[in-house]
MDTraj code that builds the backbone (N, CA, C; nanometers):
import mdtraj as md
import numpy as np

residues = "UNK UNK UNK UNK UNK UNK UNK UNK UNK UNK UNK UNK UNK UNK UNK UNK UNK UNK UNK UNK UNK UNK UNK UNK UNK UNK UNK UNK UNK UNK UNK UNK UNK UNK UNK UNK UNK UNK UNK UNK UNK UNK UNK UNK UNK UNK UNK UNK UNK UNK UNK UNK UNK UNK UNK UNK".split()
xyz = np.array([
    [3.6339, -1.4021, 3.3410],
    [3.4956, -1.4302, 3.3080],
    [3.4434, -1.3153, 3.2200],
    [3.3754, -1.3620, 3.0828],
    [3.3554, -1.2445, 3.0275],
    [3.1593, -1.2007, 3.0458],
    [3.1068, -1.1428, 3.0137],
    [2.9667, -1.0941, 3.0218],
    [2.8839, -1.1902, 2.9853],
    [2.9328, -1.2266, 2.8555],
    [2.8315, -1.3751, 2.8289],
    [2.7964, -1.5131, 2.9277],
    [2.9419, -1.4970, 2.9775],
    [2.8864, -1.6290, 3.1166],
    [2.8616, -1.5272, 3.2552],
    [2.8753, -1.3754, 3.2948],
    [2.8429, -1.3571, 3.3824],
    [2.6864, -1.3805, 3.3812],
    [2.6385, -1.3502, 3.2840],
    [2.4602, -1.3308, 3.2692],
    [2.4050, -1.4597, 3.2545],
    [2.5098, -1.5591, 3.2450],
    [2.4415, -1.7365, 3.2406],
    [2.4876, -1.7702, 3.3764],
    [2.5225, -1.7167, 3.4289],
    [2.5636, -1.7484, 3.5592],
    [2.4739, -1.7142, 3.6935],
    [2.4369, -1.5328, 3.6356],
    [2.3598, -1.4832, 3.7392],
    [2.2500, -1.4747, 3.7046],
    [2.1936, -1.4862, 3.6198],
    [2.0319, -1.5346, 3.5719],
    [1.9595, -1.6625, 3.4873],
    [2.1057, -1.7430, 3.4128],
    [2.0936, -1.8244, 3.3690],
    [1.9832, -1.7969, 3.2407],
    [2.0622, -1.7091, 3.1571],
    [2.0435, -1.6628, 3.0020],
    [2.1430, -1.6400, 2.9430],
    [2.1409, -1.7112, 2.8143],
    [2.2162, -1.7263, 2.7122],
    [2.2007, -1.5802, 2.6350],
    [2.3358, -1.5179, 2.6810],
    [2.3302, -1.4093, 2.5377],
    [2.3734, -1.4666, 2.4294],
    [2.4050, -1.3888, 2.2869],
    [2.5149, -1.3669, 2.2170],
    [2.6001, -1.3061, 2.2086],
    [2.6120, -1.2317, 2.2460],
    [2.6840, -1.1179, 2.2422],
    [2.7700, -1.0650, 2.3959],
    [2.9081, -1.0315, 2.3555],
    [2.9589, -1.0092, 2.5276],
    [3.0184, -0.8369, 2.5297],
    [2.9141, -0.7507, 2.4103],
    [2.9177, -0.6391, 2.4143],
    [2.8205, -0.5827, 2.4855],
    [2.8696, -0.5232, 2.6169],
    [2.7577, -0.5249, 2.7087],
    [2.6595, -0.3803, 2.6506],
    [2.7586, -0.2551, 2.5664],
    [2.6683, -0.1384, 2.5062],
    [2.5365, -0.2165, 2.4300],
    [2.5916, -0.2939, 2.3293],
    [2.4670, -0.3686, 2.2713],
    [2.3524, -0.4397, 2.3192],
    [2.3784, -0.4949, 2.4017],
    [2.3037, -0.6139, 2.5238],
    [2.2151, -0.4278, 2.6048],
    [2.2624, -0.3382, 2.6410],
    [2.2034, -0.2096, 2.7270],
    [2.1464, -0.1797, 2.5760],
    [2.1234, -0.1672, 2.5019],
    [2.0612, -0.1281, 2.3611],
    [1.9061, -0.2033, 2.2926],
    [1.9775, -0.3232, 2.2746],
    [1.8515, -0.4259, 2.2357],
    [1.8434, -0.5169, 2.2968],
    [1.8333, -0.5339, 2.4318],
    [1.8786, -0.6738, 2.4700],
    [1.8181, -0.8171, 2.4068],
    [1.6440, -0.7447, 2.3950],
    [1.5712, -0.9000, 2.2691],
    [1.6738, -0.9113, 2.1836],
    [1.7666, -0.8960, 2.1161],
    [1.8455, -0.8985, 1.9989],
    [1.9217, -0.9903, 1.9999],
    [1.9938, -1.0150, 2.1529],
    [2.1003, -1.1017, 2.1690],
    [2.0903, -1.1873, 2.2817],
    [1.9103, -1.2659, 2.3248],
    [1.8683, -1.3690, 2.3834],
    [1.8663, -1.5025, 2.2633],
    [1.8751, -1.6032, 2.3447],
    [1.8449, -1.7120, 2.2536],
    [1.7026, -1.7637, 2.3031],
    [1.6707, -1.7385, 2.3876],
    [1.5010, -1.7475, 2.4456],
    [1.3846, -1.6056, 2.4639],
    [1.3337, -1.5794, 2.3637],
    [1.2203, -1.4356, 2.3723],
    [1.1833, -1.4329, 2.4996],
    [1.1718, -1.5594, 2.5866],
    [1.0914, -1.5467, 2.7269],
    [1.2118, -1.5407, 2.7997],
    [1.3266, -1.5348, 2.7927],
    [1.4062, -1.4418, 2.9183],
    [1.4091, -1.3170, 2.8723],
    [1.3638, -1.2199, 2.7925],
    [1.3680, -1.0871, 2.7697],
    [1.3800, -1.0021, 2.8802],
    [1.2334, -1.0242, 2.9443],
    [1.2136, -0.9619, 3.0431],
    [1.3114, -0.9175, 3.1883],
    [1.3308, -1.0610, 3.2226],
    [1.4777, -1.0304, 3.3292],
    [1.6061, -1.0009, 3.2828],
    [1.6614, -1.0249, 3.1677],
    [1.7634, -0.9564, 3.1125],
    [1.7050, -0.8091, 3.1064],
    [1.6272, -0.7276, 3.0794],
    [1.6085, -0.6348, 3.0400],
    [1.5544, -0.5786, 3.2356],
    [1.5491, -0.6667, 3.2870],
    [1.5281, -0.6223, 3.4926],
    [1.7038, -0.6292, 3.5237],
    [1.7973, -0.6615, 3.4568],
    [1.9903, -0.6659, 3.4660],
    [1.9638, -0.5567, 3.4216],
    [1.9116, -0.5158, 3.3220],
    [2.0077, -0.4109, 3.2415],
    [1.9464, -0.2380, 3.3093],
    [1.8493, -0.2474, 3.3312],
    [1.7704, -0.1720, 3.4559],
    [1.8337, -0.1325, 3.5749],
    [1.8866, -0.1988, 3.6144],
    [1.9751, -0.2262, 3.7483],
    [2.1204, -0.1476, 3.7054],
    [2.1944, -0.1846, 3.6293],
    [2.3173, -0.1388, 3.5189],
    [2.2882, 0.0065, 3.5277],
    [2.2208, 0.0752, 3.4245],
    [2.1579, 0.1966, 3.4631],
    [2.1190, 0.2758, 3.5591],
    [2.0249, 0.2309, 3.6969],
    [2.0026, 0.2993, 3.7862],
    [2.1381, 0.2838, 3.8579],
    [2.1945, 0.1724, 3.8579],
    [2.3738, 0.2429, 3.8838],
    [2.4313, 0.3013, 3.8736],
    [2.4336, 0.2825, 3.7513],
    [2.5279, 0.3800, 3.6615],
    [2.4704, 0.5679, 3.7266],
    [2.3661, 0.6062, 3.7115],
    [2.2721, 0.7275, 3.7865],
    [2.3044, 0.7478, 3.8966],
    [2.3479, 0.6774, 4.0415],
    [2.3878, 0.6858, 4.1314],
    [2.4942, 0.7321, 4.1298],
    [2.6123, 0.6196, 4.0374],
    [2.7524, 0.6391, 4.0435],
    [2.7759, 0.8439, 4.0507],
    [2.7350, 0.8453, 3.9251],
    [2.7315, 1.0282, 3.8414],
    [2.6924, 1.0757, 3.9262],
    [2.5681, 1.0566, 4.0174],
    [2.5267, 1.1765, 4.1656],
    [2.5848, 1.2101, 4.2196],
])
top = md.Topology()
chain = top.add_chain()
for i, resn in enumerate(residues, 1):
    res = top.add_residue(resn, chain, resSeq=i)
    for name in ("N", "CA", "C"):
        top.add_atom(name, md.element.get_by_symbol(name[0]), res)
traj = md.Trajectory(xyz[None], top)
């Protein structure tokens, strides 16, 4: 399963893109709907404060 269907799967948004650096970068860039911005960009939030934990 690559990133593009994990994120249609677990939030049910269409990226473009299954470069997840890019998607953590711009994520408006690579929605096909402006109004899922927001919860893609509440994933990519989550990604990060992980990622912060992991390094602690």
């Amino acid at each position: 399963m690559n990133i593009k269907e994990l994120i249609q799967q677990l939030l049910d948004i269409e990226v473009t893109t299954n470069n997840l650096n890019l998607l953590m970068e711009e994520p408006e860039s690579y929605i096909s709907n402006p109004e899922d911005a927001a919860r893609l960009q509440d994933l990519i939030l989550l990604l990060k404060l992980s990622r912060e934990v992991k390094e602690a």
